[in-house]
py3Dmol code that shows the C-alpha trace and the ligand (Angstrom):
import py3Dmol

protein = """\
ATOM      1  CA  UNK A   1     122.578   9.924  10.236  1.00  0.00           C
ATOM      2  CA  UNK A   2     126.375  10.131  11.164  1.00  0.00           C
ATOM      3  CA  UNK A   3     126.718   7.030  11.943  1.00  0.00           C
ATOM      4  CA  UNK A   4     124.938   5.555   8.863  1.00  0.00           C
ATOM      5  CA  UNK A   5     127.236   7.804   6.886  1.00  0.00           C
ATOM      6  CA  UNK A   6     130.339   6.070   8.986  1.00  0.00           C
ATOM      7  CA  UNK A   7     128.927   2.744   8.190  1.00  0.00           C
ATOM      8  CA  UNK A   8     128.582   3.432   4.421  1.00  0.00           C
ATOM      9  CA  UNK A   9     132.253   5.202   4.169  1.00  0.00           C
ATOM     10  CA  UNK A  10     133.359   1.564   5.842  1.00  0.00           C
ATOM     11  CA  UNK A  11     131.610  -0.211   3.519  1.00  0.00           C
ATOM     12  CA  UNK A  12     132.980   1.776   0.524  1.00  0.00           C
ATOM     13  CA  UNK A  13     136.591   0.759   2.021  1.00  0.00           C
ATOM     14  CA  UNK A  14     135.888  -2.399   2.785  1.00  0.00           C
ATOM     15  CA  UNK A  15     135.776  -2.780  -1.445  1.00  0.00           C
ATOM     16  CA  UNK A  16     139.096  -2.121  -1.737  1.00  0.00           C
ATOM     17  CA  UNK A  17     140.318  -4.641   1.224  1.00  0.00           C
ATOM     18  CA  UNK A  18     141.070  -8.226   0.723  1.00  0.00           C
ATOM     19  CA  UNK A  19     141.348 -10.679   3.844  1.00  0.00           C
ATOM     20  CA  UNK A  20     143.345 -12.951   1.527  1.00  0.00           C
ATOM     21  CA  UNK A  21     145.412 -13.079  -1.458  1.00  0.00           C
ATOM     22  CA  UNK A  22     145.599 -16.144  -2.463  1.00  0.00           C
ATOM     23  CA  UNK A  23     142.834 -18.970  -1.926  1.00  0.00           C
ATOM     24  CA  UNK A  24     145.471 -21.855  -1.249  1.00  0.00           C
ATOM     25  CA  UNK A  25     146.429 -19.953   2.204  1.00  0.00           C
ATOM     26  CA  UNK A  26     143.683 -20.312   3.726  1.00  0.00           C
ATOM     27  CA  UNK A  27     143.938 -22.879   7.003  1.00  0.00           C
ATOM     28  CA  UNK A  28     141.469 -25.942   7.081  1.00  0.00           C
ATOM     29  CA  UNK A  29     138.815 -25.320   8.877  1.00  0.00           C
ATOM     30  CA  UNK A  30     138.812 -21.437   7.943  1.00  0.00           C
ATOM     31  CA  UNK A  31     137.812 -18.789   5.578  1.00  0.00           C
ATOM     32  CA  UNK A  32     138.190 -15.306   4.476  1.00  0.00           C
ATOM     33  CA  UNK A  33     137.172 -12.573   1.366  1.00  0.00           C
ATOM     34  CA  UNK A  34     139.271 -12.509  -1.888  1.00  0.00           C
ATOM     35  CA  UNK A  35     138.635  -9.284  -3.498  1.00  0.00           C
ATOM     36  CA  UNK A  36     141.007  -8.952  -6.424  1.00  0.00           C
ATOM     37  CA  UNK A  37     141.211  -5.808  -8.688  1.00  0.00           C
ATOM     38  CA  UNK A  38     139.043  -7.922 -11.423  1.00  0.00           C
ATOM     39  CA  UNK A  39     136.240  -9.457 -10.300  1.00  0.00           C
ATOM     40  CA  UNK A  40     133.851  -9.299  -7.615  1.00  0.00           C
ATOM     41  CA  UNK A  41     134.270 -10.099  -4.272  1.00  0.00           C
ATOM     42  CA  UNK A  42     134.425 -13.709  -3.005  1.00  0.00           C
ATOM     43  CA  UNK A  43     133.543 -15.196   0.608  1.00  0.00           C
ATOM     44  CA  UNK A  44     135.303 -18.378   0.402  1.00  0.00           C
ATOM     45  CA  UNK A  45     135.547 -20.698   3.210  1.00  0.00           C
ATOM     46  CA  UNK A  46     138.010 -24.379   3.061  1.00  0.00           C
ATOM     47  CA  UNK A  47     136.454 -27.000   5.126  1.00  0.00           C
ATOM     48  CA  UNK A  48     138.341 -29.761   6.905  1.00  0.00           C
ATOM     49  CA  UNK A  49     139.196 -31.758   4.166  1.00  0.00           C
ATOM     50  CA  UNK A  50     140.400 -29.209   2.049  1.00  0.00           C
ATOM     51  CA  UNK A  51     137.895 -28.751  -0.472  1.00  0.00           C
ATOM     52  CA  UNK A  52     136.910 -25.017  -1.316  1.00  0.00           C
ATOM     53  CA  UNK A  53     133.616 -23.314  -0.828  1.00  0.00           C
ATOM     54  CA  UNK A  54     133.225 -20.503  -2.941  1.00  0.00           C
ATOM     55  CA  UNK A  55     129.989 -17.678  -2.941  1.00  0.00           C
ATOM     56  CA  UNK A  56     129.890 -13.847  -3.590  1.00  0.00           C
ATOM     57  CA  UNK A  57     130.773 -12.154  -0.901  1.00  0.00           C
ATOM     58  CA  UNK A  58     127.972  -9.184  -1.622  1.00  0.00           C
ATOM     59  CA  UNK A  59     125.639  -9.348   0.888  1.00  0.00           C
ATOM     60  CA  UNK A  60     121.899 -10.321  -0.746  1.00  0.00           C
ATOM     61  CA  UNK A  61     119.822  -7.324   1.673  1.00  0.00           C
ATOM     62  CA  UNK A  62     122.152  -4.298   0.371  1.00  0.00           C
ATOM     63  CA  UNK A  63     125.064  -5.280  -1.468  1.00  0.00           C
ATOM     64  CA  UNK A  64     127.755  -5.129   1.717  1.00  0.00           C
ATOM     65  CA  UNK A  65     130.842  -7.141   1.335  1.00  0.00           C
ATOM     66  CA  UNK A  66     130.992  -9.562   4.094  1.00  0.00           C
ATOM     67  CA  UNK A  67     133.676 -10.344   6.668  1.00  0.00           C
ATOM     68  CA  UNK A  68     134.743 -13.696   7.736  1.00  0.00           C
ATOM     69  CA  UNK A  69     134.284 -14.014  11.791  1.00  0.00           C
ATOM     70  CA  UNK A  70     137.266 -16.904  12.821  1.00  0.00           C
ATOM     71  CA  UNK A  71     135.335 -17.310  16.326  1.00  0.00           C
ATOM     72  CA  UNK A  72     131.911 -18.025  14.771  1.00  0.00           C
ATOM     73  CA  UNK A  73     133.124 -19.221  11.541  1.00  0.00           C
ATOM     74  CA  UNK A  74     130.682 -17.286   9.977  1.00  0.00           C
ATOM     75  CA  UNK A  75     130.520 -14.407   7.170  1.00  0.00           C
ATOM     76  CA  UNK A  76     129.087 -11.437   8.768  1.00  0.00           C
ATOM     77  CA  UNK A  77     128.064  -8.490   6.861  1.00  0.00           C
ATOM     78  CA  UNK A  78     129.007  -5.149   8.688  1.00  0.00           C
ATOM     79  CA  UNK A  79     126.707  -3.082   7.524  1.00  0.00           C
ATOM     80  CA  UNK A  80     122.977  -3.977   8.768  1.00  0.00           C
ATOM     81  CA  UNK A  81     124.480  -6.906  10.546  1.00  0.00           C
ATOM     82  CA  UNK A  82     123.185 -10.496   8.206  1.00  0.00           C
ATOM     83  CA  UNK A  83     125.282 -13.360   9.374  1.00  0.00           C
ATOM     84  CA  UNK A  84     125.946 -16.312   7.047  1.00  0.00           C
ATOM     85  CA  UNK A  85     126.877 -20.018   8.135  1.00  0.00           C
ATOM     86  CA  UNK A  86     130.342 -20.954   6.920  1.00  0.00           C
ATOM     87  CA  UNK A  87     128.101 -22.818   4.011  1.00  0.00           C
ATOM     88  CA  UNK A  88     126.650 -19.460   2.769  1.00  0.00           C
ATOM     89  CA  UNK A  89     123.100 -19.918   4.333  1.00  0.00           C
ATOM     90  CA  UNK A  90     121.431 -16.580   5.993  1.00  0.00           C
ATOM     91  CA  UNK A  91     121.896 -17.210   9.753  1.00  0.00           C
ATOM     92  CA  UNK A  92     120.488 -13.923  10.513  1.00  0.00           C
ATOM     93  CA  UNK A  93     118.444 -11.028   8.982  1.00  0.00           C
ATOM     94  CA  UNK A  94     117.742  -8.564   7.745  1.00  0.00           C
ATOM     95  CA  UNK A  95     119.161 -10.399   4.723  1.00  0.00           C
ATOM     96  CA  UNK A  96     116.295 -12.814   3.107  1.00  0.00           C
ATOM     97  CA  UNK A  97     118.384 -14.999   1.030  1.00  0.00           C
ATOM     98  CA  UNK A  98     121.939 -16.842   1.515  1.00  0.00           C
ATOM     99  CA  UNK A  99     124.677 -15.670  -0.164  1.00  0.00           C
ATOM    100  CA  UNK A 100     124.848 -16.378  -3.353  1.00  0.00           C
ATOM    101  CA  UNK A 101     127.157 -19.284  -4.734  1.00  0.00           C
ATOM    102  CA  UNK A 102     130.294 -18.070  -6.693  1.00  0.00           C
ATOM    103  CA  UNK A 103     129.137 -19.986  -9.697  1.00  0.00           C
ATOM    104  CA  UNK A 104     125.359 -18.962  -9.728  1.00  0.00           C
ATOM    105  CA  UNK A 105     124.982 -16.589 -12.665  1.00  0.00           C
ATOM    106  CA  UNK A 106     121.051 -15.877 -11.304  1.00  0.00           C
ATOM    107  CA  UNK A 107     122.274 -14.003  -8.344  1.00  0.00           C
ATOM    108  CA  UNK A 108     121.529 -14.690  -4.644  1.00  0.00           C
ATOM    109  CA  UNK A 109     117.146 -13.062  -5.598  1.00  0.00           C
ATOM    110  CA  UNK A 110     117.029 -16.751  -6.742  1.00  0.00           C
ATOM    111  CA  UNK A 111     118.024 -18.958  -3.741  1.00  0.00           C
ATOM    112  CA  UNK A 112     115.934 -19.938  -0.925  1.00  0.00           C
ATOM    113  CA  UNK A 113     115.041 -18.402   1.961  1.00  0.00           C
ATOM    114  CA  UNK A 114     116.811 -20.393   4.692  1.00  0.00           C
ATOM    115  CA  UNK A 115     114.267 -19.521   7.388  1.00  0.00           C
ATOM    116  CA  UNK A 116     114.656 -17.591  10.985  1.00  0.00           C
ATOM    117  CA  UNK A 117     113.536 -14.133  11.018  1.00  0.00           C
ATOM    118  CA  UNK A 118     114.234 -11.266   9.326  1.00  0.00           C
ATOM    119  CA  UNK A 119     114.311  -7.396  10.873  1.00  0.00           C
TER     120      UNK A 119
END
"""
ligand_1 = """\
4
FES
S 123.921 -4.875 3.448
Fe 124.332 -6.630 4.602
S 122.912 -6.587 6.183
Fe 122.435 -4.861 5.010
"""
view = py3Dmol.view(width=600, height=400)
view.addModel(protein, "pdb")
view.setStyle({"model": 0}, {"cartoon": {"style": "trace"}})
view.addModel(ligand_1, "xyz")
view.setStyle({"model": 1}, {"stick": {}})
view.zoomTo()
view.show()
């Protein structure tokens, strides 16, 4: 019980934080979360040649904000412990859907299930 209570203080912080400020400083190759004061939380990720990859960073099994992971380049959720490719599809459970693209007004309930199991 503590230390479900420690995770969900953590997550409550983890709100407020913001791995990045602005999207253009993010390396090639690399990504990170953008939380600004005005919208919701993005996982964004710039591939190789530059071009942006944008999805809500609210993990689809509880709502966690996710956390990029440099050595997997991956978006890992630190709550229940999802993982998410660098493309936003569900690596691992107990999430059941990918993350949900920044631009999808439906919400990440309407994507597919990318496979693997789930806990
Ligand atoms: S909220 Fe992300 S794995 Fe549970």
């Amino acid at each position: 019980m503590v230390k479900h209570d420690i995770q969900i203080n953590t997550q409550y912080r983890r709100f407020l934080q913001t791995d990045i400020t602005e999207i253009e400083e993010l390396g090639r190759g690399s990504g990170g979360v953008l939380n600004s004061a005005t919208s919701k939380p993005l996982a964004v990720y710039k591939d190789e040649e530059g071009k942006m990859h944008k999805y809500s960073a609210l993990c689809p099994h509880m709502k966690g904000v996710v956390c990029w992971n440099d050595v997997e380049k991956s978006f890992d959720c630190p709550v229940h412990g999802s993982r998410f490719s660098k493309d936003g599809i569900r690596v691992v459970g107990p999430a059941k859907a990918n993350l949900a693209p920044a631009d999808n007004k439906a919400g990440a309930e309407d994507q597919e299930y990318a496979g693997g199991s789930s806990m």
